[in-house]
C-alpha positions in Angstrom: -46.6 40.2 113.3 -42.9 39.7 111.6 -40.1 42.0 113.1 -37.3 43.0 110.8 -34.4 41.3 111.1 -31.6 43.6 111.0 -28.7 43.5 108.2 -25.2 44.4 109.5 -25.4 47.0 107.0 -28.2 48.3 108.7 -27.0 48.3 112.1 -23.6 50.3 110.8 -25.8 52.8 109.1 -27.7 53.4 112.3 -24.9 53.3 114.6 -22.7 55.6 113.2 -25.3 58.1 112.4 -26.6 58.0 115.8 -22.2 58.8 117.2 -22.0 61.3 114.1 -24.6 63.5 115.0 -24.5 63.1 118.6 -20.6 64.7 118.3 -21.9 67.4 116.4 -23.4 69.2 119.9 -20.6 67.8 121.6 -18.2 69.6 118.9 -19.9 73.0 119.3 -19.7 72.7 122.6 -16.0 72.1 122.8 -16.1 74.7 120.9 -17.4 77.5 123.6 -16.1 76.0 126.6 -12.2 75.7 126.1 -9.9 78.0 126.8 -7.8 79.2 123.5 -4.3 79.1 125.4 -3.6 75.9 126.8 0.3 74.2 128.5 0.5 70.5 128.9 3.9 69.1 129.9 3.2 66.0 127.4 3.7 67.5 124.5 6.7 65.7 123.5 4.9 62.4 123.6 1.7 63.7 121.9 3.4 64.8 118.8 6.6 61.9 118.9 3.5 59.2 119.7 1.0 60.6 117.0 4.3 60.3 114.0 5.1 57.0 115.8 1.9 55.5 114.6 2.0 57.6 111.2 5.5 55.5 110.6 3.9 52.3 112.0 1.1 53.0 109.2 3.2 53.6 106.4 5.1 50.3 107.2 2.0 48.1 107.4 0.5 49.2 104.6 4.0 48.5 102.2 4.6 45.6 104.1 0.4 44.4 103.3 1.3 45.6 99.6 4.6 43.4 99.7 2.3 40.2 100.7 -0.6 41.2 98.6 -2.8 41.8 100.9 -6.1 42.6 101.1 -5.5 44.8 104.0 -3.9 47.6 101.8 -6.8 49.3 100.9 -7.9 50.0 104.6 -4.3 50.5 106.0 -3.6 53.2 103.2 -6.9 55.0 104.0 -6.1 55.1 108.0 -2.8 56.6 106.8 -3.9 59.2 104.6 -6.5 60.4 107.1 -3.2 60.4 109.7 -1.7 62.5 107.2 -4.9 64.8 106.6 -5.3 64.6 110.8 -1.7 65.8 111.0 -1.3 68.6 108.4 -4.9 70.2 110.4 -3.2 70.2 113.7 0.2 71.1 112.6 -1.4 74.3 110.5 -4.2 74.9 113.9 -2.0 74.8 116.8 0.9 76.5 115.2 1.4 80.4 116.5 4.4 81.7 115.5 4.5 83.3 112.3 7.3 81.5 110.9 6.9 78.1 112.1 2.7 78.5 110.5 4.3 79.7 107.4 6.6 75.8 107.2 3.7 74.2 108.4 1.3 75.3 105.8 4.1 74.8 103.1 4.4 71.1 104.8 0.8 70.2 104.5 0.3 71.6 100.9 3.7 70.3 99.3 3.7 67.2 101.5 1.2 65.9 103.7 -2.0 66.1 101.6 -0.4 65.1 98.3 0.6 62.1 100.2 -2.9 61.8 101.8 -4.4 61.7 98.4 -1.8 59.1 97.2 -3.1 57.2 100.3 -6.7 57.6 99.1 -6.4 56.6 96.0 -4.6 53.5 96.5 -7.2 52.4 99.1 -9.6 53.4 96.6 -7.8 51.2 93.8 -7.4 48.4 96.0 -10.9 48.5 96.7 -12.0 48.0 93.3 -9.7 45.5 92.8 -11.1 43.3 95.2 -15.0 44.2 94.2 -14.1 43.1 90.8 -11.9 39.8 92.2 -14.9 39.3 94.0 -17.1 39.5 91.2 -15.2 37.1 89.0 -14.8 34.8 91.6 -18.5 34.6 92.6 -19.6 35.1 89.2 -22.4 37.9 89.9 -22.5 38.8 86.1 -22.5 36.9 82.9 -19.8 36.7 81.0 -18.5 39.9 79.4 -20.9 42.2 81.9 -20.6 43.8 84.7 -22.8 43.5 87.5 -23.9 47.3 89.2 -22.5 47.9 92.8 -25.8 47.1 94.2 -25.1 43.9 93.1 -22.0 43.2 95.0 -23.5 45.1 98.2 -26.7 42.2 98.4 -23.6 39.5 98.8 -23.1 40.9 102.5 -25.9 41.4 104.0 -27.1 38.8 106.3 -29.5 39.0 108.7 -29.3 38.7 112.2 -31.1 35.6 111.5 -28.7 33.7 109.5 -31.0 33.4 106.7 -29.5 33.8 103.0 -29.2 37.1 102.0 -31.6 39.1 99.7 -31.7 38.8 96.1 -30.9 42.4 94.8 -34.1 44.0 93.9 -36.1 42.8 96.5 -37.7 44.2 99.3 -38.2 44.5 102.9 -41.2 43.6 102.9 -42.3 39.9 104.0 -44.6 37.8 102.3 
């Protein structure tokens, strides 16, 4: 008997299903158990270390798009889901009428706009480099384009070390 070897594909899928819906309990549970009203004397550095890494974001993903790199993509998702992350706890935690009012005006005018810019440069970038990758590899003839699956049998390698799956083929072993 043959035991699967595992793709690194597979082992993401299974490992972040497995955290995603183990939080889900831990997130309703949060939910019950803390207090509404809570005082921390680090407030200050919460809030001034959370925009800290925002700015540091912003400047490595222009400096990446300065050098052309292929880092933009991920570097403009993590900072448009800073900027989603933000506008949420900004509109949340705010109690005072007038300070919820600003902050829900700064989220819609300004933080999620930009969040979406975000995404949709990382989403640009990324097929940018799918279709580099393509060329470069030639996975189509000329003047076609190959389907996503395509691209996606490229990277998975087994545990193994063995060359990859063509696409189309199966799990199972001969």
């Amino acid at each position: 008997m043959r035991f699967h070897s595992w793709t690194f594909r597979e082992w993401v899928v299974l490992g972040f299903a497995t955290v995603g819906l183990g939080l889900l309990p831990w997130a309703i549970w949060l939910s019950q158990s803390l207090r509404p009203h809570h005082e921390t004397t680090r407030w200050d550095l919460a809030w001034s270390g959370f925009d800290t890494g925002l700015a540091v974001l912003f400047l490595a993903t222009a400096f990446a798009a300065y050098r052309r790199s292929p880092l933009v993509g991920t570097l403009a998702g993590a900072t448009g889901t800073l900027l989603v992350t933000d506008a949420w706890f900004d509109v949340v935690l705010e109690s005072h009428a007038d300070e919820l009012r600003k902050s829900i005006a700064l989220a819609v005018f300004a933080e999620l706009p930009l969040a979406a810019v975000c995404f949709w440069t990382a989403q640009r970038t990324e097929r940018f480099l799918a279709n580099a990758l393509e060329r470069a590899l030639h996975l189509a003839p000329a003047g076609e384009r190959s389907s996503e699956g395509d691209l996606v049998g490229v990277f998975e390698v087994p545990a193994d070390g063995k060359a990859a799956r063509e696409p189309g083929d199966t799990d199972a072993s001969p």
